[in-house]
N, C-alpha and C positions, 0 to 999 in steps of 0.2 A: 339567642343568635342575632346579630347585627346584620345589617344590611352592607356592609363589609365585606370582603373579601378572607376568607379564612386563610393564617400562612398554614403551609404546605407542613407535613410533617416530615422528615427528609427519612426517618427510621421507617415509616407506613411501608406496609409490603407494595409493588407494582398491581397496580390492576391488570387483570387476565387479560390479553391480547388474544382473541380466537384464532388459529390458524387461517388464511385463507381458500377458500376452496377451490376445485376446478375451475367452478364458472367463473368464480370471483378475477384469477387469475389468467382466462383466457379473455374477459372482459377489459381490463388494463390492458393486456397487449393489444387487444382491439384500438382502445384507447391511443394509445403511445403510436402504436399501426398509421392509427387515421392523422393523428398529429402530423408524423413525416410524411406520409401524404398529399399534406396539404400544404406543408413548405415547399417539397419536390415539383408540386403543381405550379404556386407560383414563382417560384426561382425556374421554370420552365418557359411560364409564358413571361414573363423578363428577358430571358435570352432572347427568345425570338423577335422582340422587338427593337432587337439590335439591327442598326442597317447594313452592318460587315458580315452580315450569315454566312457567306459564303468563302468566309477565313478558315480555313482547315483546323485550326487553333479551338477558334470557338464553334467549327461542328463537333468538334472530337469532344467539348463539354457537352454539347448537347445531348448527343449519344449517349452521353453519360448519365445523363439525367435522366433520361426517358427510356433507358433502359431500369434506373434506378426504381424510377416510378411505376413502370408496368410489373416488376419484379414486390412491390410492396403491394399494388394488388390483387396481386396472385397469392400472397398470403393473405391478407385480410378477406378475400371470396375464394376459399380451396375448392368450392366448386364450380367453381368459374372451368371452361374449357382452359387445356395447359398445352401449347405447342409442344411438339414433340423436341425431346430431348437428345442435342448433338451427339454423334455417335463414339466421339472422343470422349466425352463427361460419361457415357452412359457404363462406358469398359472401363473406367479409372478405378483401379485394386483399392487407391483410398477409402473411395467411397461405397464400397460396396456391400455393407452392411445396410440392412431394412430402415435403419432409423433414420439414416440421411435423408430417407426419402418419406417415409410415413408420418414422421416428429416433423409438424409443420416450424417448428423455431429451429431443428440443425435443417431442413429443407431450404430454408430462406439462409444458412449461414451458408451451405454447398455452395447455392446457387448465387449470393451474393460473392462469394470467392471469384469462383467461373469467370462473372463479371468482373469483378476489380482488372481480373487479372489480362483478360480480355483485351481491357482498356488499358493497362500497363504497355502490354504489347505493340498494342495498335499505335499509340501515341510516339512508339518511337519511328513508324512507317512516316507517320504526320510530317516529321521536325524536316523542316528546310535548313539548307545551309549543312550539312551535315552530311560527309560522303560515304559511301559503303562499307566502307572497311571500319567507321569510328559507328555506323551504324550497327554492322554485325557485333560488333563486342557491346554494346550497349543491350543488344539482344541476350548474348551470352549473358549479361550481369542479372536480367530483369527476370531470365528462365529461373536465375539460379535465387533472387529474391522472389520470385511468385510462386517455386518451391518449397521455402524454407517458412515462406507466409500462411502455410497450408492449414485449415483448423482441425487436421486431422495430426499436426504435430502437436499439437496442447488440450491438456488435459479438460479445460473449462469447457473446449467447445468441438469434443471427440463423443460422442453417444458410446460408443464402445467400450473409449476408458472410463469412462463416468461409470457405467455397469458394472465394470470390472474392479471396481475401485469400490461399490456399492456392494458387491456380491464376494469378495476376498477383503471385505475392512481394512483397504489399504496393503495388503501383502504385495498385492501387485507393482505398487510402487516403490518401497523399500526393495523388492528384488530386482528392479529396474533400476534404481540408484546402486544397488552390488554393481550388476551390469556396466554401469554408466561409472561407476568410481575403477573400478577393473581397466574399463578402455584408456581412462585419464592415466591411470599408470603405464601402461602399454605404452600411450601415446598412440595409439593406434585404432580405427574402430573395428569389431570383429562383428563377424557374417556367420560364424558357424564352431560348432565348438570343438576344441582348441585339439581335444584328446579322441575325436573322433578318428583320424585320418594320421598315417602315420607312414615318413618314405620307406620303403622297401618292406611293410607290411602287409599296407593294401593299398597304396601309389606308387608306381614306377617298381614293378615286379617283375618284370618283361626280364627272362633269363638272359644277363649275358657277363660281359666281363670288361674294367679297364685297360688297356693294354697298351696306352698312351698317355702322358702327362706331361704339361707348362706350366708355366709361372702364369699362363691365362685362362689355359682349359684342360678338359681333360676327355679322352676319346673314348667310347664304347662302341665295343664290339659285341651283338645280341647272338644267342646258338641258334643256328638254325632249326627248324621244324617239319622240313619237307623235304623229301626224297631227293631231289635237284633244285638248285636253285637260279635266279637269271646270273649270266656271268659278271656283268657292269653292274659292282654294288652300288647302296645307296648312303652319302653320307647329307647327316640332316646338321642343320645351322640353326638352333633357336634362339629367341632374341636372350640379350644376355640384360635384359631390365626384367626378366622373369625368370623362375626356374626351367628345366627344360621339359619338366613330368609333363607339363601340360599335352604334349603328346605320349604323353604315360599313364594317364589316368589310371583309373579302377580296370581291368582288365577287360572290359568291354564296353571301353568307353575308348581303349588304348591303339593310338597311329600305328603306333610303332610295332606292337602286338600281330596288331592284322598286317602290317607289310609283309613279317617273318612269315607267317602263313597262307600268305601268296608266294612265298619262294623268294624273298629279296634277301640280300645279305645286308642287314643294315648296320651303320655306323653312325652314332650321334653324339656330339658335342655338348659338352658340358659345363658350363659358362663360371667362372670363377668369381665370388662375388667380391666386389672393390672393399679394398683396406689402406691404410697408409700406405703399403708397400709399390701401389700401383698408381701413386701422383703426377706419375708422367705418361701414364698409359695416353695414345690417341689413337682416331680412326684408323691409323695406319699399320697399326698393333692388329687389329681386329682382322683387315684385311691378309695380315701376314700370317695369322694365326688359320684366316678360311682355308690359304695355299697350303700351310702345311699339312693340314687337315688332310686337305685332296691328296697331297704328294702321300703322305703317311699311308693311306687306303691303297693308293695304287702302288707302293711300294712291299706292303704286307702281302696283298691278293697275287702280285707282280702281272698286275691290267694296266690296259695304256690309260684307261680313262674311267670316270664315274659319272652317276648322277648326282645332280646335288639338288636341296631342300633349303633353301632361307624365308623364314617365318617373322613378318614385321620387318623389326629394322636390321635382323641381319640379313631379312630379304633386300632391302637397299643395301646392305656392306656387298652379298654375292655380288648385283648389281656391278657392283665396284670390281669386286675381284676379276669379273670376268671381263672388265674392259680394259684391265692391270694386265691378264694372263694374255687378250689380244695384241695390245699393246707390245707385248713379250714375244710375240712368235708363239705362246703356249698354249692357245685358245682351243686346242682338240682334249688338254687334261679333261674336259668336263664335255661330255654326252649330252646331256640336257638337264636344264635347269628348272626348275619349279620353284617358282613365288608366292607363298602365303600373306595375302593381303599387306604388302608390299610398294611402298610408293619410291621415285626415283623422281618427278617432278613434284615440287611441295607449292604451287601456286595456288590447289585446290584441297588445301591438307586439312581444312575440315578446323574444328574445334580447341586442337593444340594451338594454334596458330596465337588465340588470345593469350599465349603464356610466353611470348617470347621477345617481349616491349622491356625497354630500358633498363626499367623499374625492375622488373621479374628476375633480371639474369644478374642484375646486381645483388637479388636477395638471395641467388642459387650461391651465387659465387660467397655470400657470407653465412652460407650453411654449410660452404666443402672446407672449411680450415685444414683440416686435417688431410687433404686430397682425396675426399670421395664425398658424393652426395649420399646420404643416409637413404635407403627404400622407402620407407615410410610418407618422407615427402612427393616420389614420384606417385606411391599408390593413392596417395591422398589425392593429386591432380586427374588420376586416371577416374576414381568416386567419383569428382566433382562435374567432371563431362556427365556423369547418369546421378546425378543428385540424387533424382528421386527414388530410382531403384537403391542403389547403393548406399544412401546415408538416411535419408529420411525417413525409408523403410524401416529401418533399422531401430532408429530413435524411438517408432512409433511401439512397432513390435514390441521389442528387449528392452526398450528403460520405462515407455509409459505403460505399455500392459503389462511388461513382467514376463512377456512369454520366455521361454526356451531357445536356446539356437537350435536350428533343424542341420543335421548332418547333410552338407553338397561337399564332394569331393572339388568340384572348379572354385568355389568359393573360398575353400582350403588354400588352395593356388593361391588365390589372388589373393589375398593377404599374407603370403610365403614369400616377402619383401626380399631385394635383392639390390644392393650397393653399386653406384657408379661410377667409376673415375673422371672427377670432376672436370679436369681437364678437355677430354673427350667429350662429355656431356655437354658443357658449353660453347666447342665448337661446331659439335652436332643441331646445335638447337639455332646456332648462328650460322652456319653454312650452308646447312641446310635446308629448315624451317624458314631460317630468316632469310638468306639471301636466293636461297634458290640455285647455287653454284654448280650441284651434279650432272643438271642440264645441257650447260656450259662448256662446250666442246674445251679440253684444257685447262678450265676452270681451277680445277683441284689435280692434285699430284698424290701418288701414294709414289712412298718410298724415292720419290726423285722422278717420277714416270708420271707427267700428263697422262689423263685418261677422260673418254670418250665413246660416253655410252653408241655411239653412232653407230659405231665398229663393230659393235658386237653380235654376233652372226648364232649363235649358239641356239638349239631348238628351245622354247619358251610356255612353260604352262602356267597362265598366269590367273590365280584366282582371286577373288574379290567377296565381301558379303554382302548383299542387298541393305543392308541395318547397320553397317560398319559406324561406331563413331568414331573412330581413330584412327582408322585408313580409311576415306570413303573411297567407293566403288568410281565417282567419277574421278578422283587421284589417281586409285592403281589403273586404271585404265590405262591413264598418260604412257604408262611402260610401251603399251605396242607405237606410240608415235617415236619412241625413240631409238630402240634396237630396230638391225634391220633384217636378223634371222626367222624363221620358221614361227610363229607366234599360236598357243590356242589359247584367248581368254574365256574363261567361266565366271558367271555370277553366281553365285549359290546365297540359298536364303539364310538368314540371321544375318548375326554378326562377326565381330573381329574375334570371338572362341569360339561359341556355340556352332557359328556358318566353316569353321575348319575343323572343328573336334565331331564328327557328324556320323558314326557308325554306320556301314550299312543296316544293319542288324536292327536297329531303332526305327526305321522307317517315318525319320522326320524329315521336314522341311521341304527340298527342291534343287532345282539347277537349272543352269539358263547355258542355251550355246547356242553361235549363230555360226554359220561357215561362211555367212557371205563378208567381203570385203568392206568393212564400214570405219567411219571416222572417227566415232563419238558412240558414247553410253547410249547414248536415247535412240540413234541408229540400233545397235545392237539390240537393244532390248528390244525395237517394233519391231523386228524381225526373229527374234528369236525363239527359240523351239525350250519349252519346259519340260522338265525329267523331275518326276518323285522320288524324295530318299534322295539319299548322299550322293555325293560326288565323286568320292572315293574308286569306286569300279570304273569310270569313265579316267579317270587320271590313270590308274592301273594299266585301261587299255592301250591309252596315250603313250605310255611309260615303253609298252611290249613293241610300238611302231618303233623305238629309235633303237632296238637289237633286244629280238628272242633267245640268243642261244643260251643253253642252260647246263650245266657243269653239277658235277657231283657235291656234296657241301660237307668236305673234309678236307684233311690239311690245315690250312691257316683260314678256311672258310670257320673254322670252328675258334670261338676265341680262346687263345695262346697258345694254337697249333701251329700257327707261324713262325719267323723269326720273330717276333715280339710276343714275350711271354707274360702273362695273366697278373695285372699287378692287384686285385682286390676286386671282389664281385660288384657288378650292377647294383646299388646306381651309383655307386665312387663316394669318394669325401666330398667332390667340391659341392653336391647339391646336398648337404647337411650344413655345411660352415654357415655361421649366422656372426 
């Protein structure tokens, strides 16, 4: 052997590389740990030798840094004292598995997240030059990238799916790609599965019968259940960008259920969903379609007048109708009206608000060719307001664990997409949303007739959810600034379903009511008196103040005992048509 360098033999087997061990491995991250460390420290004291510290710009790096820095070592010393943990991160469903927290390498990715994300937010408070409204939507974009940023959407740096992916070799993800190639076909993403829930199986079972139909809607009349019932039926208006079951749930979950049961006669609208046929449908359609509604009720019962129910946006069309019917001299058809999270001024409209810029209405208008918008894109926007519940949840559960969809009837709902006539839709989202017109004394015409919320004298029960993100509570509010009849507003807890779908029987949630005279939410609220459980029996009471008297419930109280006979049972074709 020479003093040479021997060549290699390229065939020679690999020499054995020993695995590394625990310590070997928590040593290196030590390592690496103290490395950025030490950059963090002095790219730290560089900043501050800056003589402009006091540039909002470069404190907002600073922060950055020295959050970064105190954050590396708090891993590197785990037994170092650890501030306590905001109370926001500590509830977040993401992280709520042991390892986020015990596994010092996902502890420092949680808690590194937190921060990025923190600082994402904060930064857009910072920016000068930059006004409110280009502020808020800036916020909107960063909520919805500092969600989708989450490391509990990916696989590499989820502790959960790594386990599960460790403990099922991989089945987990292969069944989450089923999952996730199933949605891609749909086009749609699913919440719950498909064949659990079914209409007029075990949703929208509530006995009763069609005994009206349009080319828009179609009328249900329910059988009564009680010995007498109030004489002034009730007809309900649900929005027609949803189906109407949502006040039909499971039968003890169901509005509509319990109203028969208290004695009401009720009658509910069932919304037609858009096809070619309906290209020229507009808001004026809708309003025409509430009055006949009314008129149809009080022509079958032969009552001078009803209650009426509009829920969302066909609580804004009522709105309409009923300063149309003042307008008319015919402002006694309706007894009292009730608003389910309902807005009528859109200055305060919350979240929608970022979907109604140039760009948006242009891309609505090149998805109706055919004269309607597909449901799928409203549900999608409706997701995109609760990302994290609604999509990212989802992604994590069903494509990267593989888990199961868990049976929710409301979930069912909300992916039970529904068609809009585009035409409509885009002057809704413009006249409304965007311009703000309904306020507008004369603003807007239905049918040739200025109208003006001002006028409208009608008794008003106006409710709101505390969590609303599609009507917020300070929107629906605006209604009592602008009618000038008899008003009781309610806050009740949740949101725009949960805070109206609310059973007695459940004993969830809350309600808010104040009787004194105030201007504003936050008056309301410092004064207001809380009630546990539903709200429901306090509407009910409300309901028996505008006329108790109570009539036998036969005749035409019975559906097709009337002059209009029974054309197909409950819940009708229009809430199957897809």
């Amino acid at each position: 052997m020479t003093d040479q360098q021997a060549t290699p033999n390229p065939d020679a087997p690999a020499p054995a590389t020993a695995t590394p061990s625990l310590a070997d491995l928590q040593h290196w991250t030590w390592v690496m740990g103290r490395g950025q460390q030490m950059m963090l420290e002095q790219g730290l004291a560089s900043l501050k030798s800056v003589p402009t510290f006091d540039n909002p710009a470069l404190a907002q790096v600073r922060d950055f840094w020295t959050d970064s820095l105190t954050l590396w070592q708090r891993m590197l010393d785990p037994k170092a004292p650890r501030p306590e943990e905001p109370a926001a991160q500590a509830r977040d469903k993401r992280f709520k598995a042991d390892a986020w927290r015990e596994n010092p390498v996902f502890d420092w990715i949680r808690q590194s997240y937190f921060m990025i994300s923190d600082h994402m937010l904060r930064s857009i408070d910072a920016m000068d030059g930059v006004d409110d409204k280009q502020k808020e939507q800036m916020r909107f974009a960063a909520r919805g990238l500092v969600d989708a940023m989450s490391p509990s959407n990916f696989p590499l740096t989820n502790p959960e799916v790594i386990a599960k992916t460790v403990e099922t070799r991989g089945e987990n993800l292969l069944k989450g790609l089923q999952h996730m190639l199933a949605d891609m076909s749909r086009g749609q993403l699913t919440h719950t599965p498909g064949d659990a829930f079914e209409i007029g199986r075990n949703l929208a079972v509530t006995p009763g019968k069609v005994i009206h139909r349009t080319a828009l809607y179609e009328l249900i009349q329910y059988t009564p259940t009680t010995p007498d019932v109030l004489a002034t039926p009730l007809v309900i208006f649900p929005p027609w960008i949803n189906r109407f079951y949502i006040l039909d749930l499971t039968p003890e979950k169901s509005f509509i259920r319990w109203c028969v049961d208290q004695g009401i006669t009720v009658f509910m609208v069932s919304w037609k969903s858009a096809d070619a046929s309906m290209k020229d449908v507009v808001w004026d359609d809708y309003v025409a379609a509430q009055v006949d509604a009314i008129d149809t009720v009080r022509a079958v019962l032969d009552v001078p007048a009803v209650h009426a129910i509009g829920y969302c946006v066909a609580g804004t069309t009522l709105a309409a109708t009923l300063a149309l019917l003042t307008a008319r001299g015919e402002a006694d058809k309706v007894k009292s009206a009730t608003f389910f999270t309902a807005q009528v001024d859109f200055a305060q409209a919350g979240e929608l608000k970022h979907f109604i810029e140039d760009d948006q209405l242009a891309m609505v208008r090149s998805l109706s060719s055919e004269g309607f918008l597909d449901g799928r894109y409203m549900a999608a926007t409706f997701n995109l307001l609760r990302g994290r519940d609604l999509i990212w949840n989802y992604v994590t559960s069903n494509y990267l664990l593989g888990n199961d969809y868990v049976p929710f009837d409301l979930l069912h709902w909300n992916g039970d997409t529904t068609n809009l006539p585009a035409k409509w839709h885009l002057s809704y989202l413009t006249d409304l949303y965007r311009d703000n017109l309904l306020v507008t004394p004369g603003a807007l015409s239905i049918a040739g007739t200025p109208i003006d919320l001002t006028m409208v004298t009608t008794p008003s029960y106006i409710q709101a959810g505390r969590e609303d993100h599609i009507a917020p509570a300070e929107s629906v509010f605006e209604i009592t600034r602008h009618f000038r009849g008899p008003m009781e507003f309610v806050l009740a807890g949740s949101g725009h379903i949960a805070g109206v779908v609310n059973p007695p029987a459940a004993q969830k949630y809350q309600y808010w009511t104040n009787d004194a005279a105030v201007d504003s939410l936050d008056a309301f609220v410092a004064g207001a008196s809380e009630t546990k459980g539903s709200w429901w029996p306090h509407w009910l009471e409300w309901l028996g103040g505008h006329g108790d008297e109570r009539v036998a419930p036969d005749g035409a109280r019975v559906p097709g005992g009337g002059a209009m006979a029974a054309m197909e049972d409950a819940p009708g074709s229009y809430v199957r048509a897809r």
